[in-house]
C-alpha positions in Angstrom: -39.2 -15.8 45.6 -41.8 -15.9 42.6 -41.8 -14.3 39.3 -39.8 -11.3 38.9 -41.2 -8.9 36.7 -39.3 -7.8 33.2 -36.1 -5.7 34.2 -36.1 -6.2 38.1 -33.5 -6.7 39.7 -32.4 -10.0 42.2 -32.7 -9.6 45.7 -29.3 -10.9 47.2 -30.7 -13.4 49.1 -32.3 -15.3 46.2 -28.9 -15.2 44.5 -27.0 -15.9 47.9 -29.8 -19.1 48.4 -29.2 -20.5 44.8 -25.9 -20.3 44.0 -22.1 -19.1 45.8 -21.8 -16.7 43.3 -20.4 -13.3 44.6 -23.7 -11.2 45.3 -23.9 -7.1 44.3 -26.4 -4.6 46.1 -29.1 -4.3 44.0 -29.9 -0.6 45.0 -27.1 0.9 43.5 -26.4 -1.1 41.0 -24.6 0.0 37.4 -24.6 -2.0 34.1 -22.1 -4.2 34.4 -23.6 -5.4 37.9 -26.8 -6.3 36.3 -24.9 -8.0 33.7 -23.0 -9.8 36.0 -26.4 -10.9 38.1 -28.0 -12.1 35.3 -25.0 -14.3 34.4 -25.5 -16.1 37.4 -29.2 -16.3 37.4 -28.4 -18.2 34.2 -25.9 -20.3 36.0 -28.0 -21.5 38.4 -31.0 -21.8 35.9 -28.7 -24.3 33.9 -27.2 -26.1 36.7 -30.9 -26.8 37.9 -32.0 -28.3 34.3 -28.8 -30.4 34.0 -29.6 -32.0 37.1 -33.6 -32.7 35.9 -32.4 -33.9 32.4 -29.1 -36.3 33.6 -31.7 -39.1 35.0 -33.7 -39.1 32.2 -31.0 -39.7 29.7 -29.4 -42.4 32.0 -26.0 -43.7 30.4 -22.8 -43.2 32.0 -22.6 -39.5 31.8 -25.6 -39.3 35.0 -24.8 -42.7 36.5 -21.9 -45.4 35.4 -23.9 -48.1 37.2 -26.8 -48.0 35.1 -27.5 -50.7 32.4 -27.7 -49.2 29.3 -28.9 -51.7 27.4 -31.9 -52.8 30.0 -32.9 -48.8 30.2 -33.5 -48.9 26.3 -35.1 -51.7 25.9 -37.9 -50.8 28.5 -37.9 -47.2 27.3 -38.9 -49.1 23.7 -41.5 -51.4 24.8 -42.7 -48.3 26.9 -43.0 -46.5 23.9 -44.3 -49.0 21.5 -47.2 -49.9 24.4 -48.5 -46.5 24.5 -48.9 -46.4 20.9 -50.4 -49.6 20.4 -53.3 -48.1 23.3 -53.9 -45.1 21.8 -53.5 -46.5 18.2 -56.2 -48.9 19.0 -58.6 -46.6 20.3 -58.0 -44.4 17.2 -59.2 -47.2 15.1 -62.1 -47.8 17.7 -64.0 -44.7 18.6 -65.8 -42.5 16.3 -64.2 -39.5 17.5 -61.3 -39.5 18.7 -58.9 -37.0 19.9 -55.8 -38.8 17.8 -55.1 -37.6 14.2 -54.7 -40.0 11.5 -52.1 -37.1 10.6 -50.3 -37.9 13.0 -50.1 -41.9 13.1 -48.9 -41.5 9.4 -45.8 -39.0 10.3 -44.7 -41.0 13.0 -44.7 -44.3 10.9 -42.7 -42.3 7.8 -40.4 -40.6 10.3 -39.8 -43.8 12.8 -40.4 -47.1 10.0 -39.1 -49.3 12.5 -41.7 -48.6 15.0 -44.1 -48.4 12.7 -43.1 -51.7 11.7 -43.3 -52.9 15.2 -47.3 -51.7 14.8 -47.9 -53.2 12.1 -49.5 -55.8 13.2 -52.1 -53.7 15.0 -52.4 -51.7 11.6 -52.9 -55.3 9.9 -55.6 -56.2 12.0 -57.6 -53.1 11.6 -57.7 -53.0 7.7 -61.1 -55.1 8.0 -61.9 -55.1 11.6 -62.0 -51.3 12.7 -64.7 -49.7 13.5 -66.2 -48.5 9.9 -65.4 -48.3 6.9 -63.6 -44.6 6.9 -61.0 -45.8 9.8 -60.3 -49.2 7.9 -59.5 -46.7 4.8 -57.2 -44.7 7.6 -55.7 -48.2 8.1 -55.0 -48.8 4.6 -53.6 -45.2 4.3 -51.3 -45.8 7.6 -49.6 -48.9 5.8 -49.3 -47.4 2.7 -47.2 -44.8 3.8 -45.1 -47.0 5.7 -44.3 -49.1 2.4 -43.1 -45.6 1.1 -39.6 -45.8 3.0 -38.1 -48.8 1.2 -34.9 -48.6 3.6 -36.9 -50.2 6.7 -38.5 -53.1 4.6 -35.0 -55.0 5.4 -33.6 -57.3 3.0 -35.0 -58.6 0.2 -38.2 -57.5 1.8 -38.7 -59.9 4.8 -40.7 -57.6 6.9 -42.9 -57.1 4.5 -43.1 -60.5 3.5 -44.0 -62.0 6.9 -47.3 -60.3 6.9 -48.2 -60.9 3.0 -50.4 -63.7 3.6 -52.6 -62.0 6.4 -52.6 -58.4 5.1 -54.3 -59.6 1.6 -57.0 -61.7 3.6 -57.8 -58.4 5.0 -57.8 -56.6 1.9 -60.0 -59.0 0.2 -62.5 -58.8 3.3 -62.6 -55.2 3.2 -63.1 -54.8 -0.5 -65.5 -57.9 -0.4 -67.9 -56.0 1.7 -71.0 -54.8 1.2 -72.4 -51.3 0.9 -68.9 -49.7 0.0 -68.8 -46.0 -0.9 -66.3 -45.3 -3.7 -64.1 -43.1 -1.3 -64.3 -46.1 0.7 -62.4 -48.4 -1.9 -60.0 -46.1 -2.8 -57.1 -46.6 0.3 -57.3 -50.6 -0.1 -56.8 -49.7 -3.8 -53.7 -47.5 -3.4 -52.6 -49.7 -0.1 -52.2 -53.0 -3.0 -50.6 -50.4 -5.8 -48.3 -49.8 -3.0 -47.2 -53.4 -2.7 -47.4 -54.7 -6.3 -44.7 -51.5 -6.9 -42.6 -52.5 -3.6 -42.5 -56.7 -5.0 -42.4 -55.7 -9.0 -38.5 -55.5 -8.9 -37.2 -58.2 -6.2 -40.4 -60.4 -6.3 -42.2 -60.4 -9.1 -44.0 -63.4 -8.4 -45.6 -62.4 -5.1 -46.8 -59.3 -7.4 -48.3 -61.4 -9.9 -49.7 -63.6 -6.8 -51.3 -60.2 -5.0 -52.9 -58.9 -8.6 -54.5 -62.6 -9.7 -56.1 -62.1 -5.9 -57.6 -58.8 -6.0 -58.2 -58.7 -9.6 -61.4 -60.5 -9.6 -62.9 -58.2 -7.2 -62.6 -55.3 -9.8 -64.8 -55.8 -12.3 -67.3 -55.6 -9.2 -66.2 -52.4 -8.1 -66.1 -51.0 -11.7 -69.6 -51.4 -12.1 -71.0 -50.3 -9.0 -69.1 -47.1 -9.1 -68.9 -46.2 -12.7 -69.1 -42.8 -12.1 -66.0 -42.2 -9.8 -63.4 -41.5 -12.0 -60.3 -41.8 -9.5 -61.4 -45.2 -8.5 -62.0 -46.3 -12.2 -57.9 -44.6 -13.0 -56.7 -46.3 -9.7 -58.4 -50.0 -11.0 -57.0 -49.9 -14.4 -53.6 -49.3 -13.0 -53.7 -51.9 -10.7 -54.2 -54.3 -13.9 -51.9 -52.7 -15.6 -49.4 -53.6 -12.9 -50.5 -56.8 -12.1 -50.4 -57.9 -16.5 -46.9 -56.4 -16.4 -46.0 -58.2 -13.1 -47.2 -61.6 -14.1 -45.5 -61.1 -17.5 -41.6 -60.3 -15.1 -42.5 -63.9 -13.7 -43.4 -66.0 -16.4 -40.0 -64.6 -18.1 -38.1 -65.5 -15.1 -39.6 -69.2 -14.9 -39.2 -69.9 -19.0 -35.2 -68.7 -18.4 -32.7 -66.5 -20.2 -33.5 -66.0 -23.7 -33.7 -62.3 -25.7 -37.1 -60.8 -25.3 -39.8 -61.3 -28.8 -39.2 -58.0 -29.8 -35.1 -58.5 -30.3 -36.4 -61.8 -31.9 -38.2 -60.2 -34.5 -35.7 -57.0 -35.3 -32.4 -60.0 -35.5 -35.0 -61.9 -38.3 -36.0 -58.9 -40.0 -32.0 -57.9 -39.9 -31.6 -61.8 -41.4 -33.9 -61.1 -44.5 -32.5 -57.6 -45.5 -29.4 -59.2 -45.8 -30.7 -62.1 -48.0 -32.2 -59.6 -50.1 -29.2 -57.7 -50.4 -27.1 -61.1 -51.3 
């Protein structure tokens, strides 16, 4: 009974108690005994931790009368109830004991239960505590936008919670009193979804970049001096020129772009010359 210290050797009741393995005297014992005794102090080890872990995996290997289904989907809700607690009080208290680290691996390594938070993360780009944690917000979203394959198709989880998420975003930049490291996660957080809707909806790109833009030139001259920010705005109209641009094409129809126009005229007049 208790620990056994590095090389002793088991008493034979201990061995004759836990298992029906044949038992050896341990006085006299040669190497192969040992052997033999620690073989089934493994036995019994692993029977012992089979039995814990069968319960817990539930399925039909520990118990055929168990609903599968049922089991999983309170295991989820389980899981996603925990996080949205401790998520919450991450983006409530000053200090707390919860890494943003960590929030951001578990939304790039599980999207769809990140996606499942989202909501929570939604709310808390203008309403958590201060400014930093509505920047962890921001930062939290952005990297769950960076795995494309849980956005579903044709980007309908994403596009469920457009119309909230750039209210928030407008609040947050809107405010006053905003340090420049302050502005830049809303800043990359809309980069990051005029680059998701740019290819499949450019229109909701150009709709996102003629609603923030005006809040730039704001920004631009109140920190002046920070030169990521000022890189990070002139992007963002980059993207949002280009985007609006995509859209207007698509509305006017098919048609080959000016520049094709101008090389097929210029083609037209050499050959006149030539003639």
């Amino acid at each position: 009974q208790g620990f056994l210290a590095p090389g002793a050797l088991l008493d034979a009741t201990d061995v004759a108690g836990a298992s029906n393995t044949p038992v050896f005297s341990s006085s006299k014992a040669s190497k192969g005994n040992r052997k033999r005794k620690m073989m089934a102090e493994v036995d019994v080890k692993s029977g012992a931790a089979e039995l814990n872990v069968k319960p817990l995996i539930g399925g039909a290997a520990a118990n055929s009368q168990v609903d599968d289904s049922n089991d999983d989907s309170r295991l989820s809700r389980g899981v996603i109830d925990v996080l949205q607690r401790h998520f919450t009080a991450f983006y409530a208290q000053k200090n707390c004991r919860l890494n943003g680290r960590l929030i951001s691996r578990v939304v790039e390594r599980m999207p769809v239960l990140g996606w499942s938070l989202a909501p929570l993360m939604i709310q808390k780009v203008a309403a958590a505590r201060d400014p930093f944690l509505c920047g962890e917000a921001c930062s939290h979203l952005a990297a769950l936008l960076q795995q494309k394959k849980a956005l579903g198709e044709g980007l309908q989880r994403l596009l469920v919670y457009l119309p909230v998420l750039t209210q928030q975003i407008v609040l947050l930049l809107g405010r006053d009193g905003l340090k420049s490291k302050h502005c830049l996660p809303p800043i990359r957080l809309v980069l990051a979804l005029v680059r998701c809707f740019r290819v499949q909806q450019p229109e909701e790109a150009a709709r996102l970049g003629r609603v923030v833009e005006p809040l730039l030139p704001q920004i631009e001259q109140k920190h002046s001096g920070a030169r990521s920010l000022m890189g990070l705005c002139s992007q963002l109209k980059n993207l949002s020129t280009a985007s609006g641009t995509a859209s207007s094409e698509d509305a006017r129809g098919a048609g080959p772009p000016a520049k094709k126009r101008k090389k097929n005229s210029a083609k037209g007049k050499k050959k006149g010359k030539k003639a």
